[in-house]
Each structure stands twice: as C-alpha cells, then as structure tokens.
N, CA, C and O atoms as a GROMACS GRO file, in nm:
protein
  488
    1UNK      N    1   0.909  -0.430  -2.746
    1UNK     CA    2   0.894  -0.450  -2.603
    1UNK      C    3   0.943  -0.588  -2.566
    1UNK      O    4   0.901  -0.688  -2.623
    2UNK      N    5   1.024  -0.591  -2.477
    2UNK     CA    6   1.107  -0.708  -2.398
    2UNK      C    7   0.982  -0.778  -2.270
    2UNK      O    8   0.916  -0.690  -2.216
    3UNK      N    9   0.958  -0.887  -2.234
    3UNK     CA   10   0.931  -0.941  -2.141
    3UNK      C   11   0.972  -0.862  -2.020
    3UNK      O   12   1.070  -0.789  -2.038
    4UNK      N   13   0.919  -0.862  -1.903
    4UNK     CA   14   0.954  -0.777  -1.814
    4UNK      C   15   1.055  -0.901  -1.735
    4UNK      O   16   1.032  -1.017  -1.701
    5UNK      N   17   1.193  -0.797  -1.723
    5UNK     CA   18   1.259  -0.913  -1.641
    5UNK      C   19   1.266  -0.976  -1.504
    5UNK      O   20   1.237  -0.913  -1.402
    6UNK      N   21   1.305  -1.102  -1.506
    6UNK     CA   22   1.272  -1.176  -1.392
    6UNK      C   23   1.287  -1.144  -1.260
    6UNK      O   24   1.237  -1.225  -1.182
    7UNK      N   25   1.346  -1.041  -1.208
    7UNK     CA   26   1.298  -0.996  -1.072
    7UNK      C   27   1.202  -0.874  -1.045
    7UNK      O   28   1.146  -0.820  -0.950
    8UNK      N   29   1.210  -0.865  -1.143
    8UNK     CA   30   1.012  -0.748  -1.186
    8UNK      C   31   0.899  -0.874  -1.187
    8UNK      O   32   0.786  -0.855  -1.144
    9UNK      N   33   0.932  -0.979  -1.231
    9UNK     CA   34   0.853  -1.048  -1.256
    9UNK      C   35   0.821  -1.129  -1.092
    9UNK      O   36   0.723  -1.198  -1.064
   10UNK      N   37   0.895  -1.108  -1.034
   10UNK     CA   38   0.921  -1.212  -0.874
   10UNK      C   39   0.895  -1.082  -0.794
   10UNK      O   40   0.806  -1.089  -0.710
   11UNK      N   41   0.935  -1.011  -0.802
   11UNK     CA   42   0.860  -0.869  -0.723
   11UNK      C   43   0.680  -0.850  -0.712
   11UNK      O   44   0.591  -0.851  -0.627
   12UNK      N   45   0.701  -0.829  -0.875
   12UNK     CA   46   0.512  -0.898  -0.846
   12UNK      C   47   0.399  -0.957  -0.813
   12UNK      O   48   0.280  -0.926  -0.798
   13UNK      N   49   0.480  -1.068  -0.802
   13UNK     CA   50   0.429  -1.204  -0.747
   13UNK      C   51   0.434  -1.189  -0.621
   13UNK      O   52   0.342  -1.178  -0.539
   14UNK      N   53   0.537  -1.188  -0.610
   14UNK     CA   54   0.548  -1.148  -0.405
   14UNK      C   55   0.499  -1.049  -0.382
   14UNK      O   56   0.442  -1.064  -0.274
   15UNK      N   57   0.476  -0.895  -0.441
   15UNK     CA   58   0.353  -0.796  -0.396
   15UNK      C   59   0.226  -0.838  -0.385
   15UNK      O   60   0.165  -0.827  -0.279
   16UNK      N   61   0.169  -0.897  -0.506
   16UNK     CA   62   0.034  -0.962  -0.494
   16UNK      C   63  -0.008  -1.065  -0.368
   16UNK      O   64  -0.120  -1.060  -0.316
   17UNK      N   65   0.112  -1.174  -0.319
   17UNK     CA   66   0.093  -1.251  -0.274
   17UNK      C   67   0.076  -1.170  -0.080
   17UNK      O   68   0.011  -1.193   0.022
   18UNK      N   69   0.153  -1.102  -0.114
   18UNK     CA   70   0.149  -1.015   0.030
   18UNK      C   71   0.020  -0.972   0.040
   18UNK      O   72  -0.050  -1.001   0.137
   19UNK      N   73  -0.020  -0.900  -0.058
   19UNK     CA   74  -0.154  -0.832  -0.028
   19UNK      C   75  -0.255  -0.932  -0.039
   19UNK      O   76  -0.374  -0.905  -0.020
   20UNK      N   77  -0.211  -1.059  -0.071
   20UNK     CA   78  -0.316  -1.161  -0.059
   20UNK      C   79  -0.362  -1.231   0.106
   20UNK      O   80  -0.454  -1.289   0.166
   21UNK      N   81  -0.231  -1.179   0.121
   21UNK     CA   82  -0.238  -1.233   0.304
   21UNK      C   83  -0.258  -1.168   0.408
   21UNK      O   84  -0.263  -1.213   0.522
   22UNK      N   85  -0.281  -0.964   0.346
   22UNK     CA   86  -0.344  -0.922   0.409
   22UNK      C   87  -0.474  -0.954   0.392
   22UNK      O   88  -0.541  -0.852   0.409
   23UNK      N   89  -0.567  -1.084   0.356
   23UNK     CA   90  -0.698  -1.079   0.369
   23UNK      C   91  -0.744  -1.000   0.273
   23UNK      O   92  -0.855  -0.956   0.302
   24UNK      N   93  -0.692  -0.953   0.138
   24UNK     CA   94  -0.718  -0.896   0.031
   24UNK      C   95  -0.758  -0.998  -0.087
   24UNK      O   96  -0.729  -1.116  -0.068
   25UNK      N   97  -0.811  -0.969  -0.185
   25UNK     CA   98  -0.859  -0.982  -0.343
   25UNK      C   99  -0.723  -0.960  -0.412
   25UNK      O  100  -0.668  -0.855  -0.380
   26UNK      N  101  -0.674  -1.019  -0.478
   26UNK     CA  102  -0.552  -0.995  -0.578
   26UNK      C  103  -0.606  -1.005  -0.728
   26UNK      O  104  -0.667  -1.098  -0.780
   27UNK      N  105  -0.558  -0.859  -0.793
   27UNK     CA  106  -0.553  -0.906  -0.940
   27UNK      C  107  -0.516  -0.991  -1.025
   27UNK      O  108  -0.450  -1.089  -0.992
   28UNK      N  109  -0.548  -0.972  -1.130
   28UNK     CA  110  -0.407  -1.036  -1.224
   28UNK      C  111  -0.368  -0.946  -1.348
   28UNK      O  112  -0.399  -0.966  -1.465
   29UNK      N  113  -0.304  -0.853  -1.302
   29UNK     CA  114  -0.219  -0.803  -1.437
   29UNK      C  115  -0.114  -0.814  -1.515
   29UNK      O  116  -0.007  -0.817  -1.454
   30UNK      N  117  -0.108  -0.820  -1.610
   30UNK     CA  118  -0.031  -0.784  -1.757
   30UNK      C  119   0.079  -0.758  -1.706
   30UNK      O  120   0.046  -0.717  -1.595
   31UNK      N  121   0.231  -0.751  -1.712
   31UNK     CA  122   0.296  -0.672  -1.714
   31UNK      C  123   0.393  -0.622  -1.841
   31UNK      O  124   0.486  -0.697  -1.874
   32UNK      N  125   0.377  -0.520  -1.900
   32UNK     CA  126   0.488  -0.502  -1.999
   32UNK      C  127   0.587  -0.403  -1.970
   32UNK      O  128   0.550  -0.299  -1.916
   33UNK      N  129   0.702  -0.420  -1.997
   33UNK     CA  130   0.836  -0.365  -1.962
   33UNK      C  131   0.892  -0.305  -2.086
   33UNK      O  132   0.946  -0.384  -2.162
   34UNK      N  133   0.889  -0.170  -2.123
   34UNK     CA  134   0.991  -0.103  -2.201
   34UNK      C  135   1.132  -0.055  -2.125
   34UNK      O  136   1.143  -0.053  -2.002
   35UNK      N  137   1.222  -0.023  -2.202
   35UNK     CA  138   1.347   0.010  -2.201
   35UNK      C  139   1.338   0.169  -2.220
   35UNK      O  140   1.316   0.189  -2.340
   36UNK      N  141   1.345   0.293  -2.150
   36UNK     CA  142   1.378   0.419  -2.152
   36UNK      C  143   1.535   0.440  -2.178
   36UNK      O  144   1.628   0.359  -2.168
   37UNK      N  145   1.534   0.579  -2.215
   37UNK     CA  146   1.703   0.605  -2.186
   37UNK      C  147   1.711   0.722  -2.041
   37UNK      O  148   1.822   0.754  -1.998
   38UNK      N  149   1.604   0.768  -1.989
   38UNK     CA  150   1.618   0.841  -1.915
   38UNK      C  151   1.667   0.757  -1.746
   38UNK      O  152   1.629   0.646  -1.709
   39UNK      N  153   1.735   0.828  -1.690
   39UNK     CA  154   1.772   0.770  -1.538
   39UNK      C  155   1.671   0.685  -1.456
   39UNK      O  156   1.688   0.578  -1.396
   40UNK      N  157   1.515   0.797  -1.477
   40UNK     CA  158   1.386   0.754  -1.365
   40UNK      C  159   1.325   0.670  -1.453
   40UNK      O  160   1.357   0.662  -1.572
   41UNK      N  161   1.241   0.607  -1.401
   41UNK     CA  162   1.097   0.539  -1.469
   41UNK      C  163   0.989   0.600  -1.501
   41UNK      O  164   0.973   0.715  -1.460
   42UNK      N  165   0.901   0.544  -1.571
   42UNK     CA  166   0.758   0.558  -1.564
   42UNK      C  167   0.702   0.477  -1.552
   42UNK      O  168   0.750   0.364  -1.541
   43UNK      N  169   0.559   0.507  -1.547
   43UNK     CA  170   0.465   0.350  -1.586
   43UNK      C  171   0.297   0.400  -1.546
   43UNK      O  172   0.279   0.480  -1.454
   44UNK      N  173   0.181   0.342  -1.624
   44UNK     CA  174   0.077   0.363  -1.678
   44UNK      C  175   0.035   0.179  -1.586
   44UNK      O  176   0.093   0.071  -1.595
   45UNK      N  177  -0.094   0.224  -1.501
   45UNK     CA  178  -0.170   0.087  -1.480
   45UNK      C  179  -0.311   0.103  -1.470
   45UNK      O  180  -0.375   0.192  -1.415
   46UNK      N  181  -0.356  -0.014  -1.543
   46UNK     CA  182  -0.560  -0.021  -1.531
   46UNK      C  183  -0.558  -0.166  -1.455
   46UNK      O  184  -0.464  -0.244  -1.440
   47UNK      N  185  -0.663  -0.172  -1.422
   47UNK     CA  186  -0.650  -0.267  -1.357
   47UNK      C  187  -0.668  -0.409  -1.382
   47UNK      O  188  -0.721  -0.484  -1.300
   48UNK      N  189  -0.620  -0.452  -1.506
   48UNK     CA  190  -0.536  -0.546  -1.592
   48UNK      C  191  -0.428  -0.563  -1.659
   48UNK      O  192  -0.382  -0.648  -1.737
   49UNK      N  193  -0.390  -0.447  -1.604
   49UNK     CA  194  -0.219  -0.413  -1.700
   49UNK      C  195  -0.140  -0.302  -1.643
   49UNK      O  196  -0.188  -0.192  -1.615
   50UNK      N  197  -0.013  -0.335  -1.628
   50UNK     CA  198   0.101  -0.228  -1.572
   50UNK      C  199   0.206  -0.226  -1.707
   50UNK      O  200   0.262  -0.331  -1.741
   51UNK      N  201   0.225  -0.116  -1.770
   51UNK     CA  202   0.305  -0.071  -1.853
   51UNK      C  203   0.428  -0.009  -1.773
   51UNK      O  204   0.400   0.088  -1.701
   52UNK      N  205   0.536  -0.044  -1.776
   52UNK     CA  206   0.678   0.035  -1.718
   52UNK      C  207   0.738   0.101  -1.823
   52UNK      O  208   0.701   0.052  -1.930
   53UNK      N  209   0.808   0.183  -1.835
   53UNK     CA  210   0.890   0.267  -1.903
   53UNK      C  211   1.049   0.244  -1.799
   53UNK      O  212   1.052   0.314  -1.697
   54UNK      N  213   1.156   0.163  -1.822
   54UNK     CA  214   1.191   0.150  -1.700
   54UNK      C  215   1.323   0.264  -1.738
   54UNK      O  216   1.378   0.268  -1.848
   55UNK      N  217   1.356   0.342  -1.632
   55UNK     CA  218   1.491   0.389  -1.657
   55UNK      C  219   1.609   0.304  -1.610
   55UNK      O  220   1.589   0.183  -1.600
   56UNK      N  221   1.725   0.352  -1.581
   56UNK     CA  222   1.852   0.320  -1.556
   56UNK      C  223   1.844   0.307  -1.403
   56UNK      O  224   1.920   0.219  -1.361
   57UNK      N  225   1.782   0.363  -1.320
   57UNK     CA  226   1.807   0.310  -1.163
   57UNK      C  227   1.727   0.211  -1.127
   57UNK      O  228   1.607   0.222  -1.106
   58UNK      N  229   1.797   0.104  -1.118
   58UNK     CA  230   1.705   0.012  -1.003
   58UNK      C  231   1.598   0.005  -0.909
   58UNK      O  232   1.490  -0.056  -0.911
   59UNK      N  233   1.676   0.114  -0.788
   59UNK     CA  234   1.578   0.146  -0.690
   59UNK      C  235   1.459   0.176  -0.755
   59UNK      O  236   1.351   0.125  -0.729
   60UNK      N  237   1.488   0.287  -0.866
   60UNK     CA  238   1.347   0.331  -0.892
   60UNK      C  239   1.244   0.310  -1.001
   60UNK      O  240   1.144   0.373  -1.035
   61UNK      N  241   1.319   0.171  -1.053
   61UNK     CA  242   1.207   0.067  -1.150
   61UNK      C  243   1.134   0.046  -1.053
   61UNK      O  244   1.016   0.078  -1.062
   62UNK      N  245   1.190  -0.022  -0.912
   62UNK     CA  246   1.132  -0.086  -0.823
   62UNK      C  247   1.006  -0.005  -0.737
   62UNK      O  248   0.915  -0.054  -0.670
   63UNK      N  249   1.050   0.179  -0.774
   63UNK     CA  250   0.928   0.215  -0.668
   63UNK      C  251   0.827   0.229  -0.772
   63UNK      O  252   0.707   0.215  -0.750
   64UNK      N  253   0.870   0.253  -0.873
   64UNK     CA  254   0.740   0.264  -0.992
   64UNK      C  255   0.699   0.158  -1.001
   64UNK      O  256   0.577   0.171  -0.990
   65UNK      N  257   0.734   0.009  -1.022
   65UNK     CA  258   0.676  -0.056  -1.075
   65UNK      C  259   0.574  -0.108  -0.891
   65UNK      O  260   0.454  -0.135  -0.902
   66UNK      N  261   0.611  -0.111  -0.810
   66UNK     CA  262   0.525  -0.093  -0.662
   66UNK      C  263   0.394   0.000  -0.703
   66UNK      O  264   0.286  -0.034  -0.750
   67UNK      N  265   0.441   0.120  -0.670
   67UNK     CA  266   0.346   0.213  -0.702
   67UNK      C  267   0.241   0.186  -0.826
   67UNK      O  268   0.124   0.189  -0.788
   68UNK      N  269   0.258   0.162  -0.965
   68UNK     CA  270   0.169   0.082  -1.049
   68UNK      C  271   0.085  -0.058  -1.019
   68UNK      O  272  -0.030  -0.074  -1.060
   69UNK      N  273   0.153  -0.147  -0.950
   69UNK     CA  274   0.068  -0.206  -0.874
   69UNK      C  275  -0.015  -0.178  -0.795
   69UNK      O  276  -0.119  -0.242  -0.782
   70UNK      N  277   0.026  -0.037  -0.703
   70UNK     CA  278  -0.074  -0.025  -0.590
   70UNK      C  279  -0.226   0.009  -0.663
   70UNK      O  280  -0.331  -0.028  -0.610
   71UNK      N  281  -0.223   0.084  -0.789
   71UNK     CA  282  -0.294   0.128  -0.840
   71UNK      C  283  -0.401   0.013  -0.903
   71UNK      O  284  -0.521   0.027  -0.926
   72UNK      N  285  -0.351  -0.056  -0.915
   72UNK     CA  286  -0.429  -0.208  -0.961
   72UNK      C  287  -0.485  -0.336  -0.889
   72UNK      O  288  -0.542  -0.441  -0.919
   73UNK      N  289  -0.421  -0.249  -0.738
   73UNK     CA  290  -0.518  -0.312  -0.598
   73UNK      C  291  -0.608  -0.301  -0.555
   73UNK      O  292  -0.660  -0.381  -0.477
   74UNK      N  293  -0.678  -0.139  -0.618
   74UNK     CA  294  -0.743  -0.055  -0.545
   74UNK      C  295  -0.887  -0.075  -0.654
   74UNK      O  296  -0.875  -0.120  -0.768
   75UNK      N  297  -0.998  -0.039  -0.605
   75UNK     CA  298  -1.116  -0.007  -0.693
   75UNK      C  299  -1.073   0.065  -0.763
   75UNK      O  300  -0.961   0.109  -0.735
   76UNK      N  301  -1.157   0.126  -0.920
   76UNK     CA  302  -1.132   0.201  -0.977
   76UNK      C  303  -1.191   0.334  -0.887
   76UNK      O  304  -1.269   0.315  -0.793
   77UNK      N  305  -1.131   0.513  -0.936
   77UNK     CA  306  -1.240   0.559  -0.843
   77UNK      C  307  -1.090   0.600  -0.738
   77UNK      O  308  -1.098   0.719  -0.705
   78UNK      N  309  -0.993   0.549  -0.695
   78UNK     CA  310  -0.896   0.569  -0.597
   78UNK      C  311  -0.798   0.591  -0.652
   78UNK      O  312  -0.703   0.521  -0.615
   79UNK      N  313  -0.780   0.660  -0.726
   79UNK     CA  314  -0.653   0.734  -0.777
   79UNK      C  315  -0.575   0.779  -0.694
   79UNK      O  316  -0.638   0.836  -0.605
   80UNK      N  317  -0.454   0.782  -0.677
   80UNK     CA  318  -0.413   0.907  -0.614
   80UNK      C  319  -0.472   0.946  -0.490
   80UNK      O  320  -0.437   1.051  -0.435
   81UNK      N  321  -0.558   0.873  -0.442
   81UNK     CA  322  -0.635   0.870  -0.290
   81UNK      C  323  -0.578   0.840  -0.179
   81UNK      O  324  -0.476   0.771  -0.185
   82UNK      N  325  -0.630   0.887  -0.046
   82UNK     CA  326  -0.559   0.888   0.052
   82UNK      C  327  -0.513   0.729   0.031
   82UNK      O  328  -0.394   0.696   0.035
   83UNK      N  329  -0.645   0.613   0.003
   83UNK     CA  330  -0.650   0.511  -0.021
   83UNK      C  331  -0.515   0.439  -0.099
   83UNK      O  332  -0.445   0.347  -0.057
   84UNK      N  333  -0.507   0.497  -0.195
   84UNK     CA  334  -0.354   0.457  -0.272
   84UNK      C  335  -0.252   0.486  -0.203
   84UNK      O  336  -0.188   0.390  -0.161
   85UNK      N  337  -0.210   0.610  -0.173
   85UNK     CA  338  -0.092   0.616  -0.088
   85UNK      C  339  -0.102   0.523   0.040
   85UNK      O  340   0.007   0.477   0.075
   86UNK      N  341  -0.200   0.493   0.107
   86UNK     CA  342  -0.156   0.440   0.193
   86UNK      C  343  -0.087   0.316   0.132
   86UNK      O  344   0.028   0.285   0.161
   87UNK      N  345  -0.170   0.244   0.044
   87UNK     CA  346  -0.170   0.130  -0.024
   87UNK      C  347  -0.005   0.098  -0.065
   87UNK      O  348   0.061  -0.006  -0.057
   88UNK      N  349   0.029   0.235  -0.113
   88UNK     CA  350   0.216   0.248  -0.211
   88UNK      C  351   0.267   0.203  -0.071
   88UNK      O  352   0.303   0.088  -0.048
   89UNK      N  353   0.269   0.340   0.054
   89UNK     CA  354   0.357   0.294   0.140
   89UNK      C  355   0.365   0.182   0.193
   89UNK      O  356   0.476   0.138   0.220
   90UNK      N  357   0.251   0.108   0.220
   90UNK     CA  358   0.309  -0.013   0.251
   90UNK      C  359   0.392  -0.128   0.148
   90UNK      O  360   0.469  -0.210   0.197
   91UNK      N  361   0.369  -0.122   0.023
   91UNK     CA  362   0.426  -0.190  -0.064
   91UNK      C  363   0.573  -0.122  -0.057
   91UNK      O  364   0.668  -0.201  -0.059
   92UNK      N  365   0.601   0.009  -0.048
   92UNK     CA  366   0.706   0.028  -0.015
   92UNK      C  367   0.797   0.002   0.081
   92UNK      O  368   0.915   0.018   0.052
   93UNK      N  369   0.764  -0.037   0.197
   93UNK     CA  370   0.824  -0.061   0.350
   93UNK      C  371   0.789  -0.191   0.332
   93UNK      O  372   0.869  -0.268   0.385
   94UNK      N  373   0.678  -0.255   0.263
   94UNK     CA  374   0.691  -0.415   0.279
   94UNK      C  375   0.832  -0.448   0.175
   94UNK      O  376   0.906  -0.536   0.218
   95UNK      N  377   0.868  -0.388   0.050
   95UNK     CA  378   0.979  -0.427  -0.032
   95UNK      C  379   1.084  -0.348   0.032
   95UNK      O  380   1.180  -0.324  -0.041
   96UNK      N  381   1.089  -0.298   0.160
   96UNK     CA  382   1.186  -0.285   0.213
   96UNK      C  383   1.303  -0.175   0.113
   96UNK      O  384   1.426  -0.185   0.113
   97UNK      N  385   1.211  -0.065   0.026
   97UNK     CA  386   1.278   0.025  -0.046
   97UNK      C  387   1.360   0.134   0.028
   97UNK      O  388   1.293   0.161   0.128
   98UNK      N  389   1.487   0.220   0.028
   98UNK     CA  390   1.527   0.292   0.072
   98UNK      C  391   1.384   0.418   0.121
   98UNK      O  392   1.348   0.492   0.030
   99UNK      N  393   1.314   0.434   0.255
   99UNK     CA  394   1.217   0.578   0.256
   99UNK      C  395   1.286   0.648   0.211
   99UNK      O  396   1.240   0.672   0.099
  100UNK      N  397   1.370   0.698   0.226
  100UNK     CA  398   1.462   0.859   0.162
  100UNK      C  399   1.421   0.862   0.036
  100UNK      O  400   1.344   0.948  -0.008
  101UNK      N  401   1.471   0.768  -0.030
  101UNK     CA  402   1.463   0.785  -0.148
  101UNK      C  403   1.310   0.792  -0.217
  101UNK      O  404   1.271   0.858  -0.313
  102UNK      N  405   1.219   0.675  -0.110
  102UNK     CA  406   1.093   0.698  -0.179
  102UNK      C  407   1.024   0.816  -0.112
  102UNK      O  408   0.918   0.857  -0.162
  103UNK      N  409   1.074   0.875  -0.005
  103UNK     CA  410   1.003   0.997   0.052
  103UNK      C  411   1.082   1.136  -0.111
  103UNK      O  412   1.015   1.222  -0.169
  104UNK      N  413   1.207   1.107  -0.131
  104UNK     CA  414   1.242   1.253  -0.245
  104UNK      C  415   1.141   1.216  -0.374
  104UNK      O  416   1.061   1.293  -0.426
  105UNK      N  417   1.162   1.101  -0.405
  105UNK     CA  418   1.088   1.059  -0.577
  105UNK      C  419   0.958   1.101  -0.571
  105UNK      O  420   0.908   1.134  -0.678
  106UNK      N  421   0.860   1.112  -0.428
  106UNK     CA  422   0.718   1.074  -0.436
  106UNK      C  423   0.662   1.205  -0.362
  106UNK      O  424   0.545   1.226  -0.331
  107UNK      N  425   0.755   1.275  -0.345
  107UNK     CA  426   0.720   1.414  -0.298
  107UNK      C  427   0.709   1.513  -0.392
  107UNK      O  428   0.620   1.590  -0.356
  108UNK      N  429   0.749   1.539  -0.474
  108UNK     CA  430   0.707   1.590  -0.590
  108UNK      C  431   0.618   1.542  -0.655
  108UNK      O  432   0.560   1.616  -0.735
  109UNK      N  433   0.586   1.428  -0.645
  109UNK     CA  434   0.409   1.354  -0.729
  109UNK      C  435   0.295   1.409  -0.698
  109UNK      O  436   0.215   1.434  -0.788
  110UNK      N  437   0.272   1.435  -0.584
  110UNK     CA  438   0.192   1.432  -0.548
  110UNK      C  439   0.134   1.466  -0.397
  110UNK      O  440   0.123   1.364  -0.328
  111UNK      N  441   0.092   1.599  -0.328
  111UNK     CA  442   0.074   1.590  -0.191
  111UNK      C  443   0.071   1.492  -0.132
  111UNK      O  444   0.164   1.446  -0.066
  112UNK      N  445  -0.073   1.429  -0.150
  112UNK     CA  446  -0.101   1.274  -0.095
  112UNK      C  447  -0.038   1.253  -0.017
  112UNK      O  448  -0.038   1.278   0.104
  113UNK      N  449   0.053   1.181  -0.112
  113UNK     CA  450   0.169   1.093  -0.086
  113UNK      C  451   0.266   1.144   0.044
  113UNK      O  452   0.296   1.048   0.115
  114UNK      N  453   0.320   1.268   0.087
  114UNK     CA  454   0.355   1.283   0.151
  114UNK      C  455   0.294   1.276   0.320
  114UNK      O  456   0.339   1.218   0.419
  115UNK      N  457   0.180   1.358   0.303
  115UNK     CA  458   0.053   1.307   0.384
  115UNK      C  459   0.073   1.169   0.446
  115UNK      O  460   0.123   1.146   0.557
  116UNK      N  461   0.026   1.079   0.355
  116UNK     CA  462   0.018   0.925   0.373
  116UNK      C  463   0.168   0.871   0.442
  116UNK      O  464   0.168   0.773   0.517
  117UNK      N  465   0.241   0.915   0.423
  117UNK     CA  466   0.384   0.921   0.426
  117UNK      C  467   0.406   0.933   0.634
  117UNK      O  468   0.448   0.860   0.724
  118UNK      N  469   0.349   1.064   0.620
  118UNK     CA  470   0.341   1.135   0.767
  118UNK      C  471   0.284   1.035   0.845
  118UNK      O  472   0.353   0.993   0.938
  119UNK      N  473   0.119   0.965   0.821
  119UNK     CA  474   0.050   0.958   0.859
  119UNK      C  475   0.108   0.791   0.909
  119UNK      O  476   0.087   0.769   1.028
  120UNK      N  477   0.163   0.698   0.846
  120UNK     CA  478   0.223   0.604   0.834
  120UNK      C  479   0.386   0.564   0.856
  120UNK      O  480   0.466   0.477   0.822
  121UNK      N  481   0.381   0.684   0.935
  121UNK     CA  482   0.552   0.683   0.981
  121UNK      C  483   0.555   0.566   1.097
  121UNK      O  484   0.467   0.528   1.174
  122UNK      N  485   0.694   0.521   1.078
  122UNK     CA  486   0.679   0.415   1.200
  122UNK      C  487   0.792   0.444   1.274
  122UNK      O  488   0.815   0.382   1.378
   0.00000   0.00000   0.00000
C-alpha cells in the first residue's frame, strides 16, 4: 500500500475543513490508498479510517473517496441513511463533482441516494 496521493490527501482536508465550518465536529481519519486494476473504485470507512481501492478514473476516486468520508462524519448507526446521503450530496456539489456522473455511479448503490438526490436538487 502506497500513501494516498497528494490531492486525495488535500481533498480531505478541505472536506473536513468544510464540514468544520458548517458548525460541525470533524474527525480524524486514516487514510489508506490501494491501487486496483479495475476502471471504478472502492473503499471501506469506520470512523477512524477510509480504505480506497482506487480505480483508473479520477472523477470517480474522487466520488468514492467523498462518499467514504461522508460515512465518517456521521454517528455510527447512519449508514446509508437518509442522513448520509444527504451528507454525500453535499460533499459532492461542495467538490463541485460532475451530478451526471454522480447521479449514474450512485444510482445503482443504493435507493437513498437517489431520493436524497431529488430531495436536494438545486
């Protein structure tokens, strides 16, 4: 396992720091970065540690490794909750990610998400 690289690493920082200025609690997690051969990402978070699996697209290190954060904002208990999605989309529209793209990747995850999606349209 490689260090997670430096604009994963500045992405983070600036997610946390955002949600610090919404008047939020910020963690502090771990981050470790593997190398996949597949196109998409993955990634696994508790709420001391974000594991990436990163694939070959950019965009979508970037929505996974968002989305694993959101998960490490939240109490334990909010999985996958209306609570999280709301939580992703804004980390998503705050990093200014393509929606299209995070509305196709995150529509297959998970209802929720689309929901939250609807509900948070601007």
């Amino acid at each position: 396992m490689k260090p997670a690289p430096k604009w994963a690493q500045d992405l983070t920082l600036k997610a946390l720091l955002w949600w610090e200025s919404q008047g939020n609690t910020i963690p502090n997690p771990t981050l470790t970065w593997r190398h996949g051969s597949h196109r998409l990402s993955s990634g696994r978070a508790w709420t001391d540690k974000i594991v990436i699996t990163a694939g070959k697209n950019r965009t979508d290190q970037k929505l996974v490794l968002l989305h694993e954060i959101a998960h490490t904002l939240l109490p334990m208990g909010n999985h996958h909750s209306t609570v999280f999605w709301d939580t992703a989309w804004a980390l998503y529209r705050w990093a200014k990610l393509p929606v299209r793209y995070c509305v196709n990747r995150e529509k297959t995850y998970k209802v929720g998400a689309m929901v939250a999606y609807r509900r948070n349209k601007r």
